[in-house]
NUDREN-396667 format. One record per residue: residue in one letter; x, y, z of N, C-alpha, C, CB in turn. Coordinates in pm, whole numbers. Glycine has a CB too. Layout:
<nodes>
<node 'a' <X Y Z> <X Y Z> <X Y Z> <X Y Z>>
...
</nodes>
This chain:
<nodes>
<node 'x' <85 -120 0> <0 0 0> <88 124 0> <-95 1 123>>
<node 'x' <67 260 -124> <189 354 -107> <103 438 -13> <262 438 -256>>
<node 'x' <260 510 56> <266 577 201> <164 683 147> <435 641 268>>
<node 'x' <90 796 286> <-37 894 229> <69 994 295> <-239 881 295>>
<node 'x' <115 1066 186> <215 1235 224> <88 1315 206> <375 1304 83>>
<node 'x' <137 1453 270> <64 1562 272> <140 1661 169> <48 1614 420>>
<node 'x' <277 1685 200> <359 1807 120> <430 1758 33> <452 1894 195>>
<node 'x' <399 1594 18> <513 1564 -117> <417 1463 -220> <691 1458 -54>>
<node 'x' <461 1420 -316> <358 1313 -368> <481 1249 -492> <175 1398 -447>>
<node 'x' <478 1088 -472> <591 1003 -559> <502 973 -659> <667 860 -491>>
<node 'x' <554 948 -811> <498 946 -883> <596 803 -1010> <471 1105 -903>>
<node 'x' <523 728 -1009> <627 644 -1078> <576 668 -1232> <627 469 -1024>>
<node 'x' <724 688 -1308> <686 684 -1451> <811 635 -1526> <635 830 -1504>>
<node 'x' <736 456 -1560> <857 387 -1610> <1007 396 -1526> <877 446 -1751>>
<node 'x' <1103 396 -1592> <1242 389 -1494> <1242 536 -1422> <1408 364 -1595>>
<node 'x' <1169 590 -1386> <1170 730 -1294> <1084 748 -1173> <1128 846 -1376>>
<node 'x' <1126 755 -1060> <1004 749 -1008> <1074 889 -940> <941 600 -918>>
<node 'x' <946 969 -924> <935 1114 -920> <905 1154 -724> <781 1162 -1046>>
<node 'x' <969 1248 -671> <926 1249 -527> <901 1398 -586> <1042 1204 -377>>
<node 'x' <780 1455 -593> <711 1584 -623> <706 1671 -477> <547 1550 -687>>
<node 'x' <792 1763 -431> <789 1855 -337> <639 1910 -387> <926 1962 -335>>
<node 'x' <528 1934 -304> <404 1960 -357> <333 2032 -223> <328 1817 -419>>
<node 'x' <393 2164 -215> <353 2306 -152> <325 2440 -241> <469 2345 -60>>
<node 'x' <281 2419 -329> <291 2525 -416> <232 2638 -356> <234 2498 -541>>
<node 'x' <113 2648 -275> <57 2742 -200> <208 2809 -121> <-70 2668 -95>>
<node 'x' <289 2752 -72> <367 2802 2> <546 2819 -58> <340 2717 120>>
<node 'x' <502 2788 -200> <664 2809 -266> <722 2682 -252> <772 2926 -185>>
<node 'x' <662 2550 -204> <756 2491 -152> <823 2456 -60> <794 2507 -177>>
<node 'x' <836 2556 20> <941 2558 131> <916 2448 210> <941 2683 217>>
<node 'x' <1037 2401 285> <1059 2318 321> <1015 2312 501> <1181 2306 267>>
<node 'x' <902 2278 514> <857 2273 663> <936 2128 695> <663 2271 691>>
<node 'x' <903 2125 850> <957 1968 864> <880 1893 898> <1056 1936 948>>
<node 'x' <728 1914 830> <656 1804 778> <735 1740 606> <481 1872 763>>
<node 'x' <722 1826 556> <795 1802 410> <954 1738 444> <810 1973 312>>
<node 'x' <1049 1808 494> <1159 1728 550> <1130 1571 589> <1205 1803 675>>
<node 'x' <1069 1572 681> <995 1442 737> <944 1330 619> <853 1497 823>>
<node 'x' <886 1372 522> <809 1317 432> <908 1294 307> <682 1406 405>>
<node 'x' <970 1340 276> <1098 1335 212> <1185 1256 246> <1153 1434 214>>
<node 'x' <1262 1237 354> <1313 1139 395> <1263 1008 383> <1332 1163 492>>
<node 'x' <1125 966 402> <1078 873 443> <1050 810 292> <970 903 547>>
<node 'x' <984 926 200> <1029 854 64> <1077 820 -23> <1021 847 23>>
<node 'x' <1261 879 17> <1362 808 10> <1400 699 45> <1418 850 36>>
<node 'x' <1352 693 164> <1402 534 195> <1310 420 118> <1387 501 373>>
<node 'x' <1182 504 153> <1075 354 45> <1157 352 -132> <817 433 5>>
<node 'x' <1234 454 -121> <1239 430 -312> <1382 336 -315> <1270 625 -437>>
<node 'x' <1412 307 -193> <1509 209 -202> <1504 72 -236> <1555 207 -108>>
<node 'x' <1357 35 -194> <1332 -93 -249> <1174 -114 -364> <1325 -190 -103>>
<node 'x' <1193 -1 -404> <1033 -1 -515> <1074 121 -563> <841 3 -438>>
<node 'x' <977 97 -668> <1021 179 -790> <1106 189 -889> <1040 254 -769>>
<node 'x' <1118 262 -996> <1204 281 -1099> <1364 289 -1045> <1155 411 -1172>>
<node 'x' <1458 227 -1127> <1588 276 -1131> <1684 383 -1097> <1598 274 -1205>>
<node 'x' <1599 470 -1132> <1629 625 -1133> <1548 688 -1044> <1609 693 -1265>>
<node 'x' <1585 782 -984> <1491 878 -869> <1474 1022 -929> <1578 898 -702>>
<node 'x' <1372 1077 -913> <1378 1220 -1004> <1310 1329 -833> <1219 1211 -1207>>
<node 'x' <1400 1434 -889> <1318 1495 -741> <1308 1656 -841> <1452 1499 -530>>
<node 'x' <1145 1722 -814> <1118 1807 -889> <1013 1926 -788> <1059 1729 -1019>>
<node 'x' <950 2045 -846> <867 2103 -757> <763 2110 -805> <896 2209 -711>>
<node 'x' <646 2123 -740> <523 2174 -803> <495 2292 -833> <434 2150 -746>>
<node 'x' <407 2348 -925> <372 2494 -912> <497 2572 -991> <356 2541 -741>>
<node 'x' <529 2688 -965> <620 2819 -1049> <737 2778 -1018> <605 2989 -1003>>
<node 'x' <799 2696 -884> <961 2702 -898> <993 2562 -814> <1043 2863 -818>>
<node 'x' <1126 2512 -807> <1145 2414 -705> <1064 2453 -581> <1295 2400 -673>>
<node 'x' <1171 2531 -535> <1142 2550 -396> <1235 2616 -333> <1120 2440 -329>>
<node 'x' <1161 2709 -218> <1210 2820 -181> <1309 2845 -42> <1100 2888 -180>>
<node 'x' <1367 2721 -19> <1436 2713 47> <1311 2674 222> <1536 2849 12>>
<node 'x' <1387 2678 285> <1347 2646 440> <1205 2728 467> <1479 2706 560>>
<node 'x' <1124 2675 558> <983 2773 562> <1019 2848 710> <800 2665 568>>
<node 'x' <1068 2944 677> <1076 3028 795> <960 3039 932> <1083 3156 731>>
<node 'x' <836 3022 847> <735 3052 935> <712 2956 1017> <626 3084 880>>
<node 'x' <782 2831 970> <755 2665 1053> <835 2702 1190> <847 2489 955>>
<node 'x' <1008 2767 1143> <1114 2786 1237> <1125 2936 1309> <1242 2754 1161>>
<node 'x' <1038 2996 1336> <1025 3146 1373> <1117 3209 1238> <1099 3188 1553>>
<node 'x' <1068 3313 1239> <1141 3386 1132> <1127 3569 1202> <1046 3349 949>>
<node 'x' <1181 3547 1309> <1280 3687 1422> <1169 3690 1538> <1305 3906 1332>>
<node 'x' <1030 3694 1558> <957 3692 1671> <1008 3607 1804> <833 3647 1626>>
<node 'x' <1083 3531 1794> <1127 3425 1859> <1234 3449 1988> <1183 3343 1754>>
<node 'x' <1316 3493 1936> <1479 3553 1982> <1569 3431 1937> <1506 3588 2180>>
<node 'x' <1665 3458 1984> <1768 3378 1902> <1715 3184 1964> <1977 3448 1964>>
<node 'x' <1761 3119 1893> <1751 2958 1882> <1840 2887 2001> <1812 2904 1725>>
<node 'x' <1798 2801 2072> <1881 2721 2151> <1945 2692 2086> <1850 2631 2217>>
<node 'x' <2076 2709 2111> <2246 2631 1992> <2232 2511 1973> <2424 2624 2060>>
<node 'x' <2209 2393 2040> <2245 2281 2029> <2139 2240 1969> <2287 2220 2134>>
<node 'x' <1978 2299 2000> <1884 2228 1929> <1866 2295 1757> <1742 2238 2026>>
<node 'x' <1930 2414 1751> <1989 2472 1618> <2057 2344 1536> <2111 2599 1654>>
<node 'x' <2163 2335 1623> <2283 2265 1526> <2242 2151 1549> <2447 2280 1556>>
<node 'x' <2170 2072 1604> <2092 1892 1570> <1983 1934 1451> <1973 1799 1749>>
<node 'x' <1943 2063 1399> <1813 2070 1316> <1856 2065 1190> <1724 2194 1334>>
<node 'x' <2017 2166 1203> <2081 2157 1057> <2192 2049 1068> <2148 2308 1003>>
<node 'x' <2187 1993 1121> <2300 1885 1116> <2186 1733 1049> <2389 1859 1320>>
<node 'x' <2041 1769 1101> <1932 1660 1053> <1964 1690 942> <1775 1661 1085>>
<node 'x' <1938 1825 860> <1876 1797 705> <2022 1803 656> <1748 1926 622>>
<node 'x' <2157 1828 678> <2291 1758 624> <2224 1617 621> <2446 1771 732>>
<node 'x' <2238 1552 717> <2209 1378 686> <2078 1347 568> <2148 1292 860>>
<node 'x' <1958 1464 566> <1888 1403 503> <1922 1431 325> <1756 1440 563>>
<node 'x' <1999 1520 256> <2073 1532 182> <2191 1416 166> <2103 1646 206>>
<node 'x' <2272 1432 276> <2375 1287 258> <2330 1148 230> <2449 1259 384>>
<node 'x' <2175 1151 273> <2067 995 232> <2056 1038 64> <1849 985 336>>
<node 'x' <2080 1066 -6> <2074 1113 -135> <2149 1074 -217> <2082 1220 -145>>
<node 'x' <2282 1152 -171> <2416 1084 -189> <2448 950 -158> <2502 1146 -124>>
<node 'x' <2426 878 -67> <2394 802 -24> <2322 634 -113> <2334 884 49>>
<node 'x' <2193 718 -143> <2071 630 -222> <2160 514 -281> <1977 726 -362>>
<node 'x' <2095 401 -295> <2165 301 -407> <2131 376 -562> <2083 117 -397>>
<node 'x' <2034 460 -562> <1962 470 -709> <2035 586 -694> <1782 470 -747>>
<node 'x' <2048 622 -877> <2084 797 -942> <1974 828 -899> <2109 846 -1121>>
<node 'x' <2006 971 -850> <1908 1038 -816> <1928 1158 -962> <1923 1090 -643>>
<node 'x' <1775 1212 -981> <1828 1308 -1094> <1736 1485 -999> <1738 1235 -1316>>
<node 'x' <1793 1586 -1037> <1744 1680 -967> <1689 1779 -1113> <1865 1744 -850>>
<node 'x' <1525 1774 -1091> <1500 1884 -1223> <1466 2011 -1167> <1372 1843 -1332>>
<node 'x' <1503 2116 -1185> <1504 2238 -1138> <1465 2336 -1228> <1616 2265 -1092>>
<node 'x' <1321 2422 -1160> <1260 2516 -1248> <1214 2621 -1198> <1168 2471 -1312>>
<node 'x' <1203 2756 -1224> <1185 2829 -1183> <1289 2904 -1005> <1059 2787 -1205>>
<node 'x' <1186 2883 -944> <1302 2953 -820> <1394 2807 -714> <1168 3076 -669>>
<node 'x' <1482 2905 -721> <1580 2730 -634> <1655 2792 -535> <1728 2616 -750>>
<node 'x' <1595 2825 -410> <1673 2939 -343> <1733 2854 -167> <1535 3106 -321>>
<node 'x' <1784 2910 -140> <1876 2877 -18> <1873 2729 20> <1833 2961 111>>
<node 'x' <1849 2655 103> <1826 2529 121> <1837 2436 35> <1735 2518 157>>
<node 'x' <1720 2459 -39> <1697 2407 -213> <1814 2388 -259> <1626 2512 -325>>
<node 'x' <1904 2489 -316> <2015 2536 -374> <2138 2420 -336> <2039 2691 -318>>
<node 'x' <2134 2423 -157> <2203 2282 -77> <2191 2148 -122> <2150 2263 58>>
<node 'x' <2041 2130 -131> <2002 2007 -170> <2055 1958 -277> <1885 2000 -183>>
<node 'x' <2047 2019 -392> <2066 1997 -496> <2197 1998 -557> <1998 2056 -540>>
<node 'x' <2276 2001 -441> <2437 1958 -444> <2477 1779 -441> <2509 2033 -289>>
<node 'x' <2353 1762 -400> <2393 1585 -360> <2329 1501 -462> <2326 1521 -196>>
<node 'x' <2269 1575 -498> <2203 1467 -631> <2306 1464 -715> <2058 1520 -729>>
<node 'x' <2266 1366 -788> <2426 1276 -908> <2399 1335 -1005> <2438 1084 -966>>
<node 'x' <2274 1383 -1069> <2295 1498 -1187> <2183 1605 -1167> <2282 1432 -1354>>
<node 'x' <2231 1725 -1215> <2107 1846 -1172> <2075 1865 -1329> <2170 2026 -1072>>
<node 'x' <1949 1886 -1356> <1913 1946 -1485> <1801 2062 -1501> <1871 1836 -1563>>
<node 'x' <1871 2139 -1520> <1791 2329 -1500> <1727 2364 -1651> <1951 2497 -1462>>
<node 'x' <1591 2437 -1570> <1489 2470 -1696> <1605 2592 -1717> <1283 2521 -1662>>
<node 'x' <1571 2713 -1854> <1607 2808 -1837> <1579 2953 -1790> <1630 2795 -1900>>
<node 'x' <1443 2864 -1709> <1390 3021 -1629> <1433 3016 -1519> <1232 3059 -1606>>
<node 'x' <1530 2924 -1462> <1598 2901 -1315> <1663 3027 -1268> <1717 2784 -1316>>
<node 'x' <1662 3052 -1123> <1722 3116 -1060> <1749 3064 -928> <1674 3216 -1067>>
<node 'x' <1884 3066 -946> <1925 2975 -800> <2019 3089 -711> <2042 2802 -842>>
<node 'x' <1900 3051 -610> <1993 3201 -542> <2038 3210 -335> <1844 3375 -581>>
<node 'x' <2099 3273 -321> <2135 3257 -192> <2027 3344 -118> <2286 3296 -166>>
<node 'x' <1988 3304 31> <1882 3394 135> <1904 3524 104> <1906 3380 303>>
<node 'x' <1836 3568 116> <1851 3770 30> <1881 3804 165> <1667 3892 -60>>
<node 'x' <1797 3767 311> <1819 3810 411> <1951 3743 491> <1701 3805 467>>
<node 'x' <2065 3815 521> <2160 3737 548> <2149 3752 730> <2305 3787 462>>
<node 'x' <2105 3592 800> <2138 3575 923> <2114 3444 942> <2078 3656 1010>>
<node 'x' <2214 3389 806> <2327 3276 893> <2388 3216 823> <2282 3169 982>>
<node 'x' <2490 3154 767> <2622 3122 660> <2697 3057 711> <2705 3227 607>>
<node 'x' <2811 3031 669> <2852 2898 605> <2794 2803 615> <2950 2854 630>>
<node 'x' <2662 2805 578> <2597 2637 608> <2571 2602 434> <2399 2629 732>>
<node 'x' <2571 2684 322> <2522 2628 224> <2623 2662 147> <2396 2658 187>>
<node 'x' <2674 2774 117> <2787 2775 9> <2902 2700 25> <2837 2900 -11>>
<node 'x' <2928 2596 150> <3017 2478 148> <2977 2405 86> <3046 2417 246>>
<node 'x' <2887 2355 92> <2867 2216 -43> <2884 2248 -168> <2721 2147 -62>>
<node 'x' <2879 2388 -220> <2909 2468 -341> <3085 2412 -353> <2876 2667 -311>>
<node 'x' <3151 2426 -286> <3297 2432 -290> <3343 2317 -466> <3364 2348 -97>>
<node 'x' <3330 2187 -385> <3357 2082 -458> <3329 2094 -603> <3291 1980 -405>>
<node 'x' <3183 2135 -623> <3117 2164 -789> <3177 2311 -849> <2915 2181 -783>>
<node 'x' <3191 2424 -772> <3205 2544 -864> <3339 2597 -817> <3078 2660 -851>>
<node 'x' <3424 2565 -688> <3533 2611 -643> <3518 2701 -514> <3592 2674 -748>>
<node 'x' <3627 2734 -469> <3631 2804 -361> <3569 2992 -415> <3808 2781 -300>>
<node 'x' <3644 3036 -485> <3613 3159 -532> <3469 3190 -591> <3708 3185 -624>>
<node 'x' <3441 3093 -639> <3291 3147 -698> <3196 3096 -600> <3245 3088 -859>>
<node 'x' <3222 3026 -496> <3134 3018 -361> <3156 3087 -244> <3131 2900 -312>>
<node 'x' <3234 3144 -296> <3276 3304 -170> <3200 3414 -255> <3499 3370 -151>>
<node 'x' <3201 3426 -398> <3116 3548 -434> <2938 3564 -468> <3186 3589 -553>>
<node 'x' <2944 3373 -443> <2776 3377 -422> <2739 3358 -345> <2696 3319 -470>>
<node 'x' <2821 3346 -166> <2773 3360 -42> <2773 3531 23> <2862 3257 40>>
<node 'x' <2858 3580 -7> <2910 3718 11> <2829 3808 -17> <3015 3748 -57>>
<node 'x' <2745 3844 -99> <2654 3916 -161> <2497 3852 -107> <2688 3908 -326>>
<node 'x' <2418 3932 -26> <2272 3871 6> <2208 3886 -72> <2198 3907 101>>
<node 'x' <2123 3719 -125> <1998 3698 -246> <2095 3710 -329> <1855 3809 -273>>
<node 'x' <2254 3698 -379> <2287 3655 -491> <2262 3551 -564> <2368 3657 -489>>
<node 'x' <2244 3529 -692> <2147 3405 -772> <2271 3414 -894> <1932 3456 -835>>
<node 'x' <2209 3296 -927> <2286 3267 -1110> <2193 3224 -1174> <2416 3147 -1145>>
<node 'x' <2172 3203 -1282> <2051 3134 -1410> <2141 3047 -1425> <1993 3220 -1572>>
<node 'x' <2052 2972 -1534> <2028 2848 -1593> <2189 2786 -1635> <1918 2871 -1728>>
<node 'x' <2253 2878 -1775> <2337 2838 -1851> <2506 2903 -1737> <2291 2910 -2028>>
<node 'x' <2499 2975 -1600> <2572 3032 -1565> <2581 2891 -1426> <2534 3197 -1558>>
<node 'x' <2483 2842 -1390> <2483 2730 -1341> <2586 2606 -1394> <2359 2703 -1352>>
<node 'x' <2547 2595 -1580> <2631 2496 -1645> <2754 2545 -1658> <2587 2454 -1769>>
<node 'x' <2801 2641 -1639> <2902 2707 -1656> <2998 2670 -1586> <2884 2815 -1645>>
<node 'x' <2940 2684 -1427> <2999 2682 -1284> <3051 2525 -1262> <2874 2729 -1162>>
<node 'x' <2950 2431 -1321> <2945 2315 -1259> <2863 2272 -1189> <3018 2299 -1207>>
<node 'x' <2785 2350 -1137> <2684 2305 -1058> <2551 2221 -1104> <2647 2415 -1002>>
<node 'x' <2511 2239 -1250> <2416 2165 -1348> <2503 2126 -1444> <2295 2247 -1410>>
<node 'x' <2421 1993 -1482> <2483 1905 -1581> <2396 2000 -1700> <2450 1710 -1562>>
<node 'x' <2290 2028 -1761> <2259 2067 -1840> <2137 2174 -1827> <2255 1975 -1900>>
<node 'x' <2119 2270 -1881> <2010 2366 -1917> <1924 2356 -2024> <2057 2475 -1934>>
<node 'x' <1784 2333 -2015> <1738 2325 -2130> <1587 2439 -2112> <1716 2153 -2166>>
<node 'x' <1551 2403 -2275> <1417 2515 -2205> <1313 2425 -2108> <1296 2593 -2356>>
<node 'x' <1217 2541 -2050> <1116 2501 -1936> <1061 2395 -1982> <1007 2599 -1897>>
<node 'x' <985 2460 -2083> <855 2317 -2134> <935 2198 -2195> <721 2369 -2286>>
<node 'x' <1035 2178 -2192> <1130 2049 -2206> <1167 1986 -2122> <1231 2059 -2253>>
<node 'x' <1129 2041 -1961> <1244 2037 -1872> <1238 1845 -1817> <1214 2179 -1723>>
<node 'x' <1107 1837 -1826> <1025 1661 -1819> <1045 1554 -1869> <912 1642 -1859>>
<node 'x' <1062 1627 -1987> <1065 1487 -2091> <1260 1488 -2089> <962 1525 -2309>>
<node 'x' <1314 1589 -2095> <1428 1589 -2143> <1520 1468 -2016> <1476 1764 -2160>>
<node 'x' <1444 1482 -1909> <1500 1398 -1782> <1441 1293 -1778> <1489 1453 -1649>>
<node 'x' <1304 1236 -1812> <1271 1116 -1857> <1358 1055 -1970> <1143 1124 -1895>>
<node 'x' <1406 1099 -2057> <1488 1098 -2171> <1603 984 -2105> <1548 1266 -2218>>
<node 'x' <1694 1085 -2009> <1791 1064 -1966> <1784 915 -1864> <1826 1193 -1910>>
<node 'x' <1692 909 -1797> <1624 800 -1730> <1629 678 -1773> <1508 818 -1719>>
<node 'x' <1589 705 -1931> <1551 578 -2056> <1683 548 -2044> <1488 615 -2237>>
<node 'x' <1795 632 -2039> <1918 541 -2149> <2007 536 -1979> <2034 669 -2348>>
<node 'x' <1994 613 -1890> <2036 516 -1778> <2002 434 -1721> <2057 543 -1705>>
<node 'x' <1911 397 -1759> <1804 263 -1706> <1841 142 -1774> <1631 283 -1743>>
<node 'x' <1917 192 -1952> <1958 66 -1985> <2064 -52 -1868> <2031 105 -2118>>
<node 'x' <2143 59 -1817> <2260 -37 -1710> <2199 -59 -1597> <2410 36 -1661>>
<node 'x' <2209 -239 -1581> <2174 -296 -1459> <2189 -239 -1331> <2228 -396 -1452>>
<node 'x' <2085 -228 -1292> <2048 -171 -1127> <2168 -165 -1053> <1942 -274 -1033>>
<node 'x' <2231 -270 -1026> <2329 -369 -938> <2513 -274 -1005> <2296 -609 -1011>>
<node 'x' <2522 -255 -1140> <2604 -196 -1165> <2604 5 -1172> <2623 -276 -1272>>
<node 'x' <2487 15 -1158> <2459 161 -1106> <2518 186 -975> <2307 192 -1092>>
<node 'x' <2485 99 -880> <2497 110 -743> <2642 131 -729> <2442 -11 -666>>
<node 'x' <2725 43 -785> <2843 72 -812> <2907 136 -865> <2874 27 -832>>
<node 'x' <2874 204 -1002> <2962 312 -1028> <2922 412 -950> <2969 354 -1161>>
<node 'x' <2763 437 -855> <2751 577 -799> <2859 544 -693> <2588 632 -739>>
<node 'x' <2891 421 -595> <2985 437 -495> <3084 491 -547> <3022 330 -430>>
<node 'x' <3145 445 -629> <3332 447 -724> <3282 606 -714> <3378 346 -956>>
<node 'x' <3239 649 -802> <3248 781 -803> <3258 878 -647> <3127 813 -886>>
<node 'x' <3158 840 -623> <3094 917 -455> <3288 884 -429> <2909 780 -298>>
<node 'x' <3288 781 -396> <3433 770 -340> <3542 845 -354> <3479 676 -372>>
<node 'x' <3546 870 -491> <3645 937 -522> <3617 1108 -533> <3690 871 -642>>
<node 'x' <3483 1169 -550> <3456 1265 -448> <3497 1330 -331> <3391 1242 -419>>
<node 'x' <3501 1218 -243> <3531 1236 -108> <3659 1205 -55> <3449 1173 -40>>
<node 'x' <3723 1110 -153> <3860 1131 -103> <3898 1301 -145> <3971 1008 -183>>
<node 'x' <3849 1378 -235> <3908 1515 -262> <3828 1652 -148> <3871 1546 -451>>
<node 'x' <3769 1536 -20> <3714 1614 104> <3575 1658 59> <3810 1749 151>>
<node 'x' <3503 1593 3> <3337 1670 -2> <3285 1615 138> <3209 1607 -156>>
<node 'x' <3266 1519 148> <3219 1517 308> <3287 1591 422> <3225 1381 357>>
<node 'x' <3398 1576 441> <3453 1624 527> <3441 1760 559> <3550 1595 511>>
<node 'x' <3439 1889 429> <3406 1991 399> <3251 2002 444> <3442 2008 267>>
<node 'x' <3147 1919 449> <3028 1904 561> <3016 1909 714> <2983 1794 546>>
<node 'x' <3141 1873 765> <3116 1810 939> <3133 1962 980> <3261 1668 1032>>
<node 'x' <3147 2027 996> <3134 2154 1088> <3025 2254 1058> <3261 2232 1083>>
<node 'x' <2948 2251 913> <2879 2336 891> <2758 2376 953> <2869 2323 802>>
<node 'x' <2668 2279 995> <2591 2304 1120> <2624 2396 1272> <2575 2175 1154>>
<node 'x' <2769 2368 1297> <2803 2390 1389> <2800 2593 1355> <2937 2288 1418>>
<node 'x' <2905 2571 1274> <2893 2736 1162> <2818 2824 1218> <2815 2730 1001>>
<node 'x' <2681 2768 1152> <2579 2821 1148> <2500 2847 1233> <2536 2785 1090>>
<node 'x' <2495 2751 1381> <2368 2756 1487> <2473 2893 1543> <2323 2578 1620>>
<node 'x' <2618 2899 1541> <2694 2989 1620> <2660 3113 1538> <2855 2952 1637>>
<node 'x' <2666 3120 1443> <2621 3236 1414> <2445 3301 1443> <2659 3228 1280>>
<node 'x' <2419 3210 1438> <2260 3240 1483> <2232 3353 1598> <2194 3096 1547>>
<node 'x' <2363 3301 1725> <2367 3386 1778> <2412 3540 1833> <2364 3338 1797>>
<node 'x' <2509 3526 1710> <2568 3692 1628> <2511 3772 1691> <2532 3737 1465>>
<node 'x' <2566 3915 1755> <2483 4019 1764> <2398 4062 1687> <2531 4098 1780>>
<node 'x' <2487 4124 1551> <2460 4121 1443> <2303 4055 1359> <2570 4068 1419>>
<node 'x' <2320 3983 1366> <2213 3862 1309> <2090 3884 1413> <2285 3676 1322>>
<node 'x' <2091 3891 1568> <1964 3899 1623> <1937 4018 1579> <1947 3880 1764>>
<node 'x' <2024 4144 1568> <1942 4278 1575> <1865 4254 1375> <2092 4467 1616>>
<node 'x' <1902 4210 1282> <1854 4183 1220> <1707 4095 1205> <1936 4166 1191>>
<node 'x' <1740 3964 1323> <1560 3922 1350> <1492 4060 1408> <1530 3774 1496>>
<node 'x' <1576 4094 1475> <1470 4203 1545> <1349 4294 1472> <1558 4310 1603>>
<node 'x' <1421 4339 1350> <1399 4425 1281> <1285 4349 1146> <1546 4486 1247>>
<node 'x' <1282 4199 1171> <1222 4150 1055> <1095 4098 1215> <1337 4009 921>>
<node 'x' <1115 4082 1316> <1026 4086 1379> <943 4255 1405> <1082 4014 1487>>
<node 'x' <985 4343 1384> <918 4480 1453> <869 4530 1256> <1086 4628 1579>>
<node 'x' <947 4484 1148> <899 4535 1040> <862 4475 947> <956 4600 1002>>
<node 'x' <855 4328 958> <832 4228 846> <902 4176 781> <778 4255 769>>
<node 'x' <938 4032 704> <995 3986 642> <1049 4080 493> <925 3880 643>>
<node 'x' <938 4094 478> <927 4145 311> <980 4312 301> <733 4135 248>>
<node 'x' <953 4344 395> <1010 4495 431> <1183 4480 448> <930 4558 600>>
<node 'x' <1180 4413 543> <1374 4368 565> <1410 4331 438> <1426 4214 678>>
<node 'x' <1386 4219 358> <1419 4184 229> <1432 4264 119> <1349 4111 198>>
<node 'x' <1347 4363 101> <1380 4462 19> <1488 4572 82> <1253 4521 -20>>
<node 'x' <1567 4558 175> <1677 4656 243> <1793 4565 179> <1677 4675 441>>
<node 'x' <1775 4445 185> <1886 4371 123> <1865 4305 8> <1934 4283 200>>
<node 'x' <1762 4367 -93> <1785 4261 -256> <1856 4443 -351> <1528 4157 -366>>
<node 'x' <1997 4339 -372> <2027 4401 -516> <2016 4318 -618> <2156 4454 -532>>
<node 'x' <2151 4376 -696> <2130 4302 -798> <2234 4209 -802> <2114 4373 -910>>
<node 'x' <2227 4028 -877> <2351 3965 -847> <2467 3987 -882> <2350 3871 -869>>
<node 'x' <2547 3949 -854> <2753 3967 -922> <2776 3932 -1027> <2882 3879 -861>>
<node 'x' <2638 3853 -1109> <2673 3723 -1200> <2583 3787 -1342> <2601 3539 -1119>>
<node 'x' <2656 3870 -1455> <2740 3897 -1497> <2768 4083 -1368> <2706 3882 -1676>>
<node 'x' <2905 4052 -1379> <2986 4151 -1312> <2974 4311 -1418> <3162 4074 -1298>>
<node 'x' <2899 4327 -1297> <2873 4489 -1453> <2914 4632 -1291> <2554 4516 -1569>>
<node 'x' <2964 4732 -1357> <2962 4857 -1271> <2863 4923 -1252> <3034 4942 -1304>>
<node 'x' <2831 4961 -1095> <2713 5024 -1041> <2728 5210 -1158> <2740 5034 -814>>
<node 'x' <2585 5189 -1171> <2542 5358 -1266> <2556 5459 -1178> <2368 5385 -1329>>
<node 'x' <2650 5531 -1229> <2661 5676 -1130> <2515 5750 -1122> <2781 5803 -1206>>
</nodes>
């Protein structure tokens, strides 16, 4: 009997079976009911379903990173540290179950792919971006190094210092393929079939020899430190949480609103590098 989700919905089609993030009312974002539900149908796609794993969003974009409103978003005051850093140290592991998976996982990405999201989609074995993508970092900056580390390995040290550095910096589609971070860009209304496509002709190689080249590879990944470049980042981050800095910023998104603070910090991104107009 398949499991009854609320914020996600699996969808098998032929060698693909699809885990549909399905919040569109809410962007997506990642409550930890959806966390919760995600995990859990990862593990069922370990022994049912297609070959291939496809993870996609419903509605206008992936998904919008973490749901603030689940985790206070500044009304709160700052976060107990330790129960901080067990919350982001959970969804590291539930990403590393990814990496992890016996199956390719494939990541289709459309429309908005912002903070969290952006993380996630470091661990999947291939990313494939519509070209209306925008993948972008929290516009509101209060709290870092937790996501532009997994950036390191795929785009380098320098171009994950200049898309953490800048708040709500983003890249598109073909600046993504550029970086490394997506295997390919194609247009939107392709974005389905073109990854079912890909599904078909990795589906030709036996299950049993998938499993194995994803280890060989993963392996040799990580001997060049991608995991390792993981174990402190939680820690990073719950410490910064408690920044001066960073509370007087909740403060201010508690006394003036999210959307009010956010527009104090959206420019424009680094990515193409152009000079501010006198």
């Amino acid at each position: 009997m398949a499991a009854a989700y609320e914020t996600i919905r699996v969808e098998h089609d032929g060698p693909i079976s699809w885990i549909v993030l399905d919040r569109p009312e809410a962007a997506n974002a990642l409550s930890p009911r959806l966390l919760d539900e995600f995990s859990a149908a990862l593990e069922a796609l370990k022994g049912e379903g297609g070959p291939v794993i496809g993870i996609r969003g419903e509605g206008r974009g992936f998904c919008a990173g973490m749901d603030l409103g689940a985790y206070g978003s500044g009304d709160s005051g700052p976060a107990d540290p330790m129960a901080d850093r067990s919350r982001l140290h959970r969804n590291v592991e539930r990403w590393l179950a990814i990496w992890d998976h016996p199956k390719p996982v494939i990541a289709a990405v459309h429309g908005f792919c912002l903070a969290a999201a952006a993380q996630m989609c470091v661990f999947a074995d291939i990313t494939v971006v519509a070209d209306d993508v925008r993948i972008g970092e929290p516009t509101v900056p209060i709290g870092g190094g937790y996501i532009a580390p997994a950036w390191v390995s795929l785009v380098g040290h320098k171009r994950a210092k200049e898309f953490a550095f800048v708040p709500g910096n983003w890249i598109d589609g073909p600046t993504a393929v550029e970086w490394g971070w997506a295997n390919h860009c194609v247009p939107a209304a392709d974005l389905l079939a073109a990854v079912r496509g890909l599904a078909d002709r990795i589906a030709l190689t036996p299950p049993d020899v998938l499993r194995l080249k994803k280890l060989s590879i993963n392996r040799a990944a990580e001997a060049g430190g991608f995991r390792q470049a993981l174990s402190g980042i939680a820690e990073i981050d719950a410490l910064l949480h408690l920044a001066p800095a960073v509370i007087a910023v909740r403060e201010r998104m508690a006394e003036q609103g999210l959307k009010a603070v956010i527009q104090q910090f959206r420019v424009p991104p680094t990515t193409p590098l152009v000079a501010p107009k006198e």
